[in-house]
VEXKE-574415 format. One line per 2 residues: their letters; for each residue x, y, z of C-alpha. Coordinates in steps of 0.25 Angstrom, whole numbers, plus 5000, padded with zeros to 4 digits. Each point is the difference from the previous one (the first is absolute). Layout:
BEGIN
A) X Y Z ~ ... .
//
This chain:
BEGIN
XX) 5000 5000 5000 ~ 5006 5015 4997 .
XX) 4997 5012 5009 ~ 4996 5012 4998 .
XX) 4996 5013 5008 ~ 4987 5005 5000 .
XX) 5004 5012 4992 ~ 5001 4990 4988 .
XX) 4993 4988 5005 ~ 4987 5002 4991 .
XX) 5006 5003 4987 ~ 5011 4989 5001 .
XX) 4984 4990 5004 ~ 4995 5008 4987 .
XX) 5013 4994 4989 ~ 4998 4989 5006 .
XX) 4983 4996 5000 ~ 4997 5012 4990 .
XX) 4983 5000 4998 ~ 4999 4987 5011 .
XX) 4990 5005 5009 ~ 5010 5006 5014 .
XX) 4985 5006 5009 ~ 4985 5000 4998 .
XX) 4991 5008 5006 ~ 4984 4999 5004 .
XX) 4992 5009 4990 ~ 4988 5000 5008 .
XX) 4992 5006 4991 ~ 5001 4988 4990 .
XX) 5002 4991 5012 ~ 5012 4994 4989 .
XX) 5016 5000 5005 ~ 5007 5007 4991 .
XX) 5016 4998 4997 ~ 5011 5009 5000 .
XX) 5012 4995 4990 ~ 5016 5000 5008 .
XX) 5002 5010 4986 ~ 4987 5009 5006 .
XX) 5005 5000 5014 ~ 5015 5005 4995 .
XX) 4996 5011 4991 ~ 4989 5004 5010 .
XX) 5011 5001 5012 ~ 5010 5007 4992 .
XX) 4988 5013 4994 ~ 4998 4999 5018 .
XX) 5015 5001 5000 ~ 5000 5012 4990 .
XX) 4987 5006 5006 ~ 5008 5001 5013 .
XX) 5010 5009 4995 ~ 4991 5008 4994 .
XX) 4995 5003 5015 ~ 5014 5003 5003 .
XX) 5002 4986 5009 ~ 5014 4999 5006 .
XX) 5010 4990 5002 ~ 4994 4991 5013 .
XX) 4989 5009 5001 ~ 4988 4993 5009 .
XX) 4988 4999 4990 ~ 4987 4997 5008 .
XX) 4990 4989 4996 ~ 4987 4998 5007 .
XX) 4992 4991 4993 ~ 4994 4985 4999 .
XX) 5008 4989 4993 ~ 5000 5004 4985 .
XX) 5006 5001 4988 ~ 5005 5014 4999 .
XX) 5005 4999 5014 ~ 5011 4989 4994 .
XX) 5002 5009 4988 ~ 5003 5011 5010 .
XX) 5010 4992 5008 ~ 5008 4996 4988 .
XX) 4999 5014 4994 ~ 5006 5005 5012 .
XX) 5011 4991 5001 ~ 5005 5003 4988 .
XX) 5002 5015 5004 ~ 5006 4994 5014 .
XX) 4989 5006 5007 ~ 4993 4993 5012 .
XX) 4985 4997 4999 ~ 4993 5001 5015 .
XX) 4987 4992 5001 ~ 4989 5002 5008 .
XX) 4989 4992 5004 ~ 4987 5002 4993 .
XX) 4993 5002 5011 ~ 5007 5010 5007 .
XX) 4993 5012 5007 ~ 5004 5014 4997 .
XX) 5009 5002 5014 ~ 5004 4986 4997 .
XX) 5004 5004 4984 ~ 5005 5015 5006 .
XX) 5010 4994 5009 ~ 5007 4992 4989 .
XX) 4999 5010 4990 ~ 5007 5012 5009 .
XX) 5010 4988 5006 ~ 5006 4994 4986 .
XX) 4998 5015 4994 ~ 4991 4996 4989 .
XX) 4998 5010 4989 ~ 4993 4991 4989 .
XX) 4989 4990 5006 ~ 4993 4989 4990 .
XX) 4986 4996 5003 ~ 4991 4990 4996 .
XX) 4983 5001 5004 ~ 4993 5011 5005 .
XX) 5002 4995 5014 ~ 5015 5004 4999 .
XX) 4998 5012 4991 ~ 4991 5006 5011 .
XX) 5010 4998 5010 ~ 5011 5004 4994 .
XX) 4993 5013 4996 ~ 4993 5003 5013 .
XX) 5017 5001 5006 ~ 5005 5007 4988 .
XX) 4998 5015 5003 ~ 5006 4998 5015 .
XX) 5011 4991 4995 ~ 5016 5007 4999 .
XX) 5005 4988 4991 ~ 4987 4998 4991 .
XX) 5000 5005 4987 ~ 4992 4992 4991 .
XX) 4991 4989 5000 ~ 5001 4989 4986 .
XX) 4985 4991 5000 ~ 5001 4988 4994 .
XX) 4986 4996 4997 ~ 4992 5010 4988 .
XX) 4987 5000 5008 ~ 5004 5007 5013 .
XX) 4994 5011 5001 ~ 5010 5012 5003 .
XX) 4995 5012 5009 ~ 4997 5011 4993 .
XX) 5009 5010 5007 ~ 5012 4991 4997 .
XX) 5008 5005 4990 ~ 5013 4992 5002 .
XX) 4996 4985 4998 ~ 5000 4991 4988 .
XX) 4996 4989 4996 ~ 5010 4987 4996 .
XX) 4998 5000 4985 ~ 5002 5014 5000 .
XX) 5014 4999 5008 ~ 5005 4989 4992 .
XX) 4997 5011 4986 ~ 5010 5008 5007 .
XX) 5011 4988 4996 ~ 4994 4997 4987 .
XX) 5011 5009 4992 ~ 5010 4993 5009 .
XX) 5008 5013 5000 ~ 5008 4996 5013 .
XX) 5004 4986 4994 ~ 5015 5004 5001 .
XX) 4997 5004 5015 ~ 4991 4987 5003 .
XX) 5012 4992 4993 ~ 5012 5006 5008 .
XX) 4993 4999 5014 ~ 4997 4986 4996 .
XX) 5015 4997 4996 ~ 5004 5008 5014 .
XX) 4991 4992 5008 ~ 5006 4992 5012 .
XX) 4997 4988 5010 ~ 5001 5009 5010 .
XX) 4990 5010 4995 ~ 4986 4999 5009 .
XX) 4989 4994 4993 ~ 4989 5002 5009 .
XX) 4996 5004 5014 ~ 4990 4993 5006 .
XX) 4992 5005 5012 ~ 4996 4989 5010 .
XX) 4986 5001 5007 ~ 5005 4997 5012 .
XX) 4990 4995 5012 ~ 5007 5011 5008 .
XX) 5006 5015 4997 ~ 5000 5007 4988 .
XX) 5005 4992 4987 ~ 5015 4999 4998 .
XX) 5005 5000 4983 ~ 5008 4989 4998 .
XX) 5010 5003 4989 ~ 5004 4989 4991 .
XX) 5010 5000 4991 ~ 5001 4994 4985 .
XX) 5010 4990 5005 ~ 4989 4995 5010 .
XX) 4992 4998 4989 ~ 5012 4993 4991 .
XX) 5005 4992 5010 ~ 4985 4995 5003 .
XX) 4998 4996 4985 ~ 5013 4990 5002 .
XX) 4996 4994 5016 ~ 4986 4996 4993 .
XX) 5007 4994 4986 ~ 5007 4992 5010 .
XX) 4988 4996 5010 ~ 4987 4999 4989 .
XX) 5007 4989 4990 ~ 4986 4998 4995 .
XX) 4994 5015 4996 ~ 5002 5002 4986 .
XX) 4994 5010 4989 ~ 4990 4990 4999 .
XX) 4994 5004 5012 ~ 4988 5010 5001 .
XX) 5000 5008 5013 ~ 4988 5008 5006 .
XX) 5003 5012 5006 ~ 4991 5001 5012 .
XX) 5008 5006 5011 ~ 5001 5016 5000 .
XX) 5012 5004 4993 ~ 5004 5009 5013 .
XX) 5001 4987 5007 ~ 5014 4995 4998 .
XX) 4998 4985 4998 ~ 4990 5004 4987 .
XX) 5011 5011 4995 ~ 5012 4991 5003 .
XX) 4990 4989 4993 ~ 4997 5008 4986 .
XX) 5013 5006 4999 ~ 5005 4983 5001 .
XX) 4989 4996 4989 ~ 5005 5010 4992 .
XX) 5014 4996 5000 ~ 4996 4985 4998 .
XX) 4990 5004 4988 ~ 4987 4997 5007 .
XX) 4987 5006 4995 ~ 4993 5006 5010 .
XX) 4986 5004 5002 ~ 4997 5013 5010 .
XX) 4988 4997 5008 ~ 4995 5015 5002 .
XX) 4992 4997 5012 ~ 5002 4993 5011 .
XX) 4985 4995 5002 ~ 5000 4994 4986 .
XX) 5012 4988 5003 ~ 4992 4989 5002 .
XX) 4992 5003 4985 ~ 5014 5004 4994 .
XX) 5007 4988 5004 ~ 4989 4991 4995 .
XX) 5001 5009 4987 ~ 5016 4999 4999 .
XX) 5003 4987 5005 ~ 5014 5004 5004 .
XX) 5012 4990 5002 ~ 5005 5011 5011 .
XX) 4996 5010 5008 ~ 5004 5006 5016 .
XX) 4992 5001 5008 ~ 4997 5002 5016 .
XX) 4996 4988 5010 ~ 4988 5008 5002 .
XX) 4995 4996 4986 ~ 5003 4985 5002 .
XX) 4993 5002 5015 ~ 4986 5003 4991 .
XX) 5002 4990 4991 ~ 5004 4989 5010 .
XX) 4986 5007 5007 ~ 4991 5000 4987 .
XX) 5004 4984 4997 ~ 4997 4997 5015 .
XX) 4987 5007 5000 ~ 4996 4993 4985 .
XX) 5003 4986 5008 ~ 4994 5004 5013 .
XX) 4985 5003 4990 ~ 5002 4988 4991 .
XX) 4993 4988 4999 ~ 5006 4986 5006 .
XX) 5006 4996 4989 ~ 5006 5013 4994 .
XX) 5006 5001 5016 ~ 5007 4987 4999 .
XX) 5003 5003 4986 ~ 5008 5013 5004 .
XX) 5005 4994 5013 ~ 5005 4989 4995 .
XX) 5007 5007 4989 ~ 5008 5012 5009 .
XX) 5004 4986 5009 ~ 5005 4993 4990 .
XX) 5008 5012 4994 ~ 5005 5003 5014 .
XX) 5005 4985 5000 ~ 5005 5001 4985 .
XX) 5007 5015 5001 ~ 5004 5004 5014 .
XX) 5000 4987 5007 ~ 5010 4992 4989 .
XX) 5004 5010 4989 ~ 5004 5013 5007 .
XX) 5009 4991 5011 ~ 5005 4990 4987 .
XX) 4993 4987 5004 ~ 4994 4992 4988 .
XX) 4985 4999 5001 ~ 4996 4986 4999 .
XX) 4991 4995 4987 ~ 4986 5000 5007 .
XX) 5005 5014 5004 ~ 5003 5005 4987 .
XX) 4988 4993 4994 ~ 4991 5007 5009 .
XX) 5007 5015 4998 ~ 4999 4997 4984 .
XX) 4985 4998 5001 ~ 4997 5012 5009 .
XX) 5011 5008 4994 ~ 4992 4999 4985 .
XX) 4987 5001 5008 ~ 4998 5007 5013 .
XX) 5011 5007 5001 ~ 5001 5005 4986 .
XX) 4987 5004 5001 ~ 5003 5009 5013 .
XX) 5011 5005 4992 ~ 4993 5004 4988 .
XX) 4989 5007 5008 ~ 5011 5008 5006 .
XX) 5005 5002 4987 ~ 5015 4995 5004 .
XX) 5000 4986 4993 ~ 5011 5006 4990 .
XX) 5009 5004 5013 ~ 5015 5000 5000 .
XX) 5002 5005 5012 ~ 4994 5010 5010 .
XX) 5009 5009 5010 ~ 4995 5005 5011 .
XX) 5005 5008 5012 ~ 4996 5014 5007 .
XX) 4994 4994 5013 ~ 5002 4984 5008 .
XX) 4993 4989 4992 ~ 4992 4992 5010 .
XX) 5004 4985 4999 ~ 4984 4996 4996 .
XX) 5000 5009 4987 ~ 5015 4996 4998 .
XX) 4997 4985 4999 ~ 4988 5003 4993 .
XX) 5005 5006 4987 ~ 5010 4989 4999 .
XX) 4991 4990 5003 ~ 4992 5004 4988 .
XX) 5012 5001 4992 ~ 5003 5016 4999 .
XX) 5015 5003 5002 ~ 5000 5011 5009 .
XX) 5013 5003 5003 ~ 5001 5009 5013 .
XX) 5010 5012 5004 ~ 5003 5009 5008 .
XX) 5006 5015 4995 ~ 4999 5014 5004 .
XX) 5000 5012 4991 ~ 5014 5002 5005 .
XX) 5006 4987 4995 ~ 4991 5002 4986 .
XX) 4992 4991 5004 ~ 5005 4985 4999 .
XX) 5009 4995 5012 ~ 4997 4986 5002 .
XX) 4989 4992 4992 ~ 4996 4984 5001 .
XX) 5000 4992 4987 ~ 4992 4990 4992 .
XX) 5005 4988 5008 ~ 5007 4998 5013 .
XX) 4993 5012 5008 ~ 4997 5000 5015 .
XX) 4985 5005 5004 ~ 5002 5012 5009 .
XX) 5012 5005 4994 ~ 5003 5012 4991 .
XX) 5010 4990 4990 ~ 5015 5000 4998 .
XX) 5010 5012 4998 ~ 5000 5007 4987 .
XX) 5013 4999 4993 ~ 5009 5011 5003 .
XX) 4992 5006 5012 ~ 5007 4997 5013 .
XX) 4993 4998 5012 ~ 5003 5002 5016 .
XX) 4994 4998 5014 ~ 5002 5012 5007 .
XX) 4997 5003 5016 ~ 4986 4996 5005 .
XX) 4999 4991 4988 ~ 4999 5012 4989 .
XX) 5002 4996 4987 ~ 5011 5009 4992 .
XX) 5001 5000 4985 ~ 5012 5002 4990 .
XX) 5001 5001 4985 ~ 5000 5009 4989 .
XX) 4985 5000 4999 ~ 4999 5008 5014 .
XX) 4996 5013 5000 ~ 5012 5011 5000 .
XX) 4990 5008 5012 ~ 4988 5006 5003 .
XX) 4997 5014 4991 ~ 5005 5012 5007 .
XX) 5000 4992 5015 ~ 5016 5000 5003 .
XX) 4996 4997 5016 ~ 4990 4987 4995 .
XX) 5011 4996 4990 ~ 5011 5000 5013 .
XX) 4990 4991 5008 ~ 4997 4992 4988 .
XX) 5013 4997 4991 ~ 5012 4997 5012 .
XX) 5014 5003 4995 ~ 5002 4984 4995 .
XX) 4988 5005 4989 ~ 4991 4989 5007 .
XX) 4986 5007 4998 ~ 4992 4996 5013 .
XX) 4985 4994 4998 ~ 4994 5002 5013 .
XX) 4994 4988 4997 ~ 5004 4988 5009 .
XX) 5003 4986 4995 ~ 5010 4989 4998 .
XX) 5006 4991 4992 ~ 4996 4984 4999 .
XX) 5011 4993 4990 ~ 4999 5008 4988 .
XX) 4986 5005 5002 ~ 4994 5015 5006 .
XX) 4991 4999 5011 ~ 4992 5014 5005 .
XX) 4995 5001 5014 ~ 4994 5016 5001 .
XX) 5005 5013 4997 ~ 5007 5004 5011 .
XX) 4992 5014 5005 ~ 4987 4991 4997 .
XX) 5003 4989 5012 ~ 4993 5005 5013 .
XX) 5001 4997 5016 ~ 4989 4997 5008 .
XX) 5000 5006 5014 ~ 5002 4985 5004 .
XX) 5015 5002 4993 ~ 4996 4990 4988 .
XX) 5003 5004 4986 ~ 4990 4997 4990 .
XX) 5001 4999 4985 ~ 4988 5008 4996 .
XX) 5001 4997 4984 ~ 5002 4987 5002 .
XX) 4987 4998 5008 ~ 4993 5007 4990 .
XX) 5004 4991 4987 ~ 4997 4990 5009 .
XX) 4988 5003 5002 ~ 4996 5007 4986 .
XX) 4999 4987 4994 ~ 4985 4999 5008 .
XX) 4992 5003 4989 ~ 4990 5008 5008 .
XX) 5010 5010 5003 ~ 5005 5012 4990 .
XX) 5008 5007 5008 ~ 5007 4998 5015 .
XX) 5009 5009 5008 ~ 5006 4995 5013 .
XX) 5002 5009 5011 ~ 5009 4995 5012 .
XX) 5010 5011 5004 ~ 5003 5003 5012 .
XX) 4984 4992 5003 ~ 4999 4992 5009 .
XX) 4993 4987 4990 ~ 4999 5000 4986 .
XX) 4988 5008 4994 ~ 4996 5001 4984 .
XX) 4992 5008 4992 ~ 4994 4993 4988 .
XX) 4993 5003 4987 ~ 4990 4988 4997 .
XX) 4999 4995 4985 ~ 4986 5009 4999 .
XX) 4996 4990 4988 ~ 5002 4988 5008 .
XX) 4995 5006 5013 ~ 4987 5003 4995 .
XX) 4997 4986 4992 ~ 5004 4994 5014 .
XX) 4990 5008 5008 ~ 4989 4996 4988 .
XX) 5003 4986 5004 ~ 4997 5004 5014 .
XX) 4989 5009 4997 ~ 5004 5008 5008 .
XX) 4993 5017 4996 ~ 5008 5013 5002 .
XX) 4998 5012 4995 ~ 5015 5004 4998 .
XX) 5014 4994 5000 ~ 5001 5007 5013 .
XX) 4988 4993 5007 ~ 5005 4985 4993 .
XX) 5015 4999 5006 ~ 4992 5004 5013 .
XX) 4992 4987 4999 ~ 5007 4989 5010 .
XX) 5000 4989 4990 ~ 5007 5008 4992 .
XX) 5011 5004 5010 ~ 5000 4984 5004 .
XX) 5002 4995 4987 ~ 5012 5009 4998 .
XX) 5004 4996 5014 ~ 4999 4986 4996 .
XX) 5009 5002 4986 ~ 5011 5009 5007 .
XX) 5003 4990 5011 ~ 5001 4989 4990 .
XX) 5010 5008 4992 ~ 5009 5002 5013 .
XX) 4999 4986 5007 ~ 5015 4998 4998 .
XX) 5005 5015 5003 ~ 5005 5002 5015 .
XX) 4989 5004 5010 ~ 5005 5015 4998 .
XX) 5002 5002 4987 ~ 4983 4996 5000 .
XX) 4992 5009 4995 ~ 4990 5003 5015 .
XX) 4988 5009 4993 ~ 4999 5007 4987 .
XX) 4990 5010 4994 ~ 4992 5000 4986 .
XX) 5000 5012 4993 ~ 4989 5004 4990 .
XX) 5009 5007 4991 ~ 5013 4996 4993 .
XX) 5015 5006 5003 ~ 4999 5009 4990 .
XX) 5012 5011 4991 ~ 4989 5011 5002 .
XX) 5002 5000 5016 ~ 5015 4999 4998 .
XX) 4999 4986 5004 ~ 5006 4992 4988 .
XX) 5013 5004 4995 ~ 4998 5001 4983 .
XX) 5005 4984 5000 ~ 4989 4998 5009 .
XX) 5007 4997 5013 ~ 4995 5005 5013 .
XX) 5005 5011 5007 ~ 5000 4996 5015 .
XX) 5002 5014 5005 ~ 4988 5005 4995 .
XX) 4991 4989 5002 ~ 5003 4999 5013 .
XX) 4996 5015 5001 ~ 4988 4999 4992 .
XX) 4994 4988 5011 ~ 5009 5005 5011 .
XX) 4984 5000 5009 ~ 4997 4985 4993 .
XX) 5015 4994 5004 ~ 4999 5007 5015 .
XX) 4986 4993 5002 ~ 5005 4986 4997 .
XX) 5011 5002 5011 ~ 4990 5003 5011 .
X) 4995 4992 5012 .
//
């Protein structure tokens, strides 16, 4: 495999596959997916490359782009790159403080959007801002404020590069540019404080392309990739930017509530993902069972045991299965399972990454059982993603996989795992006090994530801020409870509280959908959601399903009472961070009343 920078990446992709098929997009209009040629995609990056001159961009200037996963949003990346300027995405569903505090900290002038949603934002911040300049919308249909003189639209900005005037420009800052030029910076949502911009370098990237060429022997230009994940995410960047150096075609799924319609559509060989998305699949295929008739129960029961027997009792650990064994899996695999496959719309799969958050052991044995390679990982935004990751054969259920190649790896005090390599970040943006704390003088970046080391496998215990002490003096993993836990079907959302407590308490968010069939069955009335998490049945048979979950914990990491909640943890109240993980400080704020009432009498 040769390697190339991003500046040049696309257009060495474009000699190489010409018109084949590179992205496709969603036309929802048409309802078809329509393809954009490796030839479109370089000529379309290098008129955003011209068009960026025009605008007077500067050498490892930070272009902002606050968007949903789409095509112009690649095209803007590469464009950038080829100018050596540094592209700063922002989650989509950012809120104007939220957008304004990026923006004024990374100095944007130039900000790319895509729906009304963003253009509204960016605009309601754009007369206050001291960077802000000019606003660039991708989509033709968002309709612009009629007191806003300043923003154009996306087709508009790449006519600006149509006569390619500042070719000779584009050319020499692509010739200049170095691995050590910054990429991108990347702000983390972070569950506490405001969001730190992790820069990364081209050489992360680089050095990325050649750890995975090692790793994934079996990911080829055959593949097709869905893009899912938000592109601000790390893993879905990294992810894209790795697709487009092996040669994958990739479809952009421009809304995240559409996957499950998209991936039925596409039928990828590969896509990333978080546990969270197998955790409602694992969910959904448990609740089909549970409604089924006799014989469809044992059918699908049958089936995920004799996959569990085949795939993870024999294959993974390398024992032969016998012949009635490989028998039965044949049938079920061209029957049952195949058919679970096909509904999902993953019977073509390759294999499936997955990372972000813990993979509960039940959802983990699942996917396998029914024959989808998921290979679990563990990263940060700071190490581009991929630190460790298992593979097809010879993983360990609970652990994050093996070492990448060429990341080093060491167990620091109170167990904290410390990272090496050249896919770390170089620091923190404009943070030289977090960058001393963070990088020590040997270059080992440290995690604040605890773990260690089990033979040539990654195992994570909790991030080390996130561990909390009981007044009793016991410390509690909390997000380990809680994917323990989360695997009940009837729960949504949990958050563990214990520190400095004297027992542990939760706060939970029931599964709605399957609360309400479940109190039909009881025919229990309710006027609201409110008066039905009141009902003592209800409260018991959640009783009943945590303590079943927690029979082997210690008697103090046990969850002693819990509350229902009517409503969901939700970004609007500043609960969710823009990856949907919850912020504990603020929950705990927001029921501060609820949580000190489970700890009386």
């Amino acid at each position: 495999m040769t390697y190339y920078h991003l500046a040049v990446l696309v257009h060495e992709r474009a000699k190489k596959y010409g018109d084949s098929p590179a992205l496709h997009y969603r036309n929802y209009e048409t309802g078809r997916w329509i393809p954009i040629s490796w030839n479109k995609f370089s000529e379309t990056s290098n008129l955003v490359a011209n068009a960026l001159v025009e605008l007077g961009v500067s050498v490892q200037e930070n272009i902002g782009l606050f968007s949903q996963n789409k095509p112009e949003g690649i095209f803007l990346d590469f464009g950038a790159f080829a100018n050596r300027a540094v592209t700063v995405p922002l989650y989509a569903t950012s809120s104007p403080s939220q957008t304004d505090y990026i923006v004024t900290d990374a100095g944007i002038r130039l900000l790319f959007v895509g729906e009304q949603f963003q253009y509204d934002t960016a605009y309601s911040i754009i007369a206050d801002s001291s960077t802000l300049k000019q606003i660039i919308v991708f989509d033709r249909t968002v309709q612009l404020n009629p007191a806003d003189k300043s923003s154009i639209y996306f087709e508009d900005f790449l006519k600006l590069g149509e006569k390619k005037k500042h070719q000779a420009i584009v050319d020499q800052r692509t010739e200049d540019a170095s691995l050590d030029d910054l990429a991108n910076i990347l702000y983390t949502s972070g569950t506490t404080g405001e969001p730190k911009g992790v820069t990364l370098t081209h050489e992360a990237y680089y050095q990325a392309f050649i750890n995975h060429d090692e790793r994934l022997e079996n990911f080829t230009d055959k593949d097709i990739s869905m893009s899912f994940l938000p592109m601000t995410h790390i893993f879905e960047r990294a992810w894209v930017y790795l697709c487009i150096h092996v040669g994958v075609q990739i479809y952009i799924n421009l809304r995240p509530t559409d996957i499950q319609k998209t991936i039925r559509e596409v039928r990828p060989t590969v896509m990333c993902s978080v546990p969270r998305f197998w955790e409602k699949v694992y969910d959904g295929v448990q609740d089909k069972i549970a409604s089924s008739s006799p014989f469809l129960k044992w059918l699908m029961t049958t089936a995920i045991s004799t996959g569990k027997a085949y795939n993870v009792d024999h294959l993974r650990v390398g024992k032969k299965p016998s012949l009635w064994l490989r028998l039965k899996y044949a049938f079920f695999d061209r029957t049952a399972i195949q058919l679970l496959k096909k509904t999902l719309g993953v019977e073509r799969g390759n294999l499936f990454p997955t990372a972000g958050a813990a993979v509960p052991d039940k959802v983990c044995e699942f996917v396998h059982a029914v024959g989808i390679d998921m290979l679990v990982g563990y990263g940060l935004t700071e190490s581009t993603a991929t630190v460790s990751c298992t593979s097809k054969r010879g993983y360990t259920i609970g652990s994050v996989g093996q070492l990448m190649p060429n990341v080093e790896i060491k167990i620091g005090k109170d167990d904290e795992i410390l990272l090496r390599g050249k896919t770390m970040t170089k620091g923190y943006y404009k943070r030289p006090e977090e960058n001393a704390k963070s990088i020590d003088k040997e270059g080992w970046f440290h995690t604040g994530d605890t773990g260690y080391l089990k033979g040539t496998e990654v195992y994570l215990r909790e991030r080390i801020k996130d561990l909390y002490k009981t007044s009793n003096g016991k410390y509690i993993a909390p997000q380990a409870l809680e994917t323990q836990l989360i695997t009940e079907r009837m729960i949504d959302q949990i958050l563990v509280v214990a520190d400095q407590r004297k027992f542990v308490s939760a706060l939970i968010v029931p599964d709605y959908k399957s609360l309400i069939a479940y109190a039909e069955k009881l025919n229990l009335t309710y006027s609201s959601m409110e008066e039905l998490l009141k009902a003592p049945a209800i409260y018991q048979y959640f009783e009943k399903k945590i303590n079943a979950q927690q029979a082997n914990l210690a008697n103090y990491e046990k969850i002693k009472r819990f509350r229902l909640l009517p409503e969901p943890f939700s970004l609007e109240k500043g609960e969710l961070t823009n990856t949907m993980k919850i912020k504990r400080s603020v929950v705990f704020a927001n029921y501060e009343q609820l949580i000190d009432e489970m700890y009386k009498g």
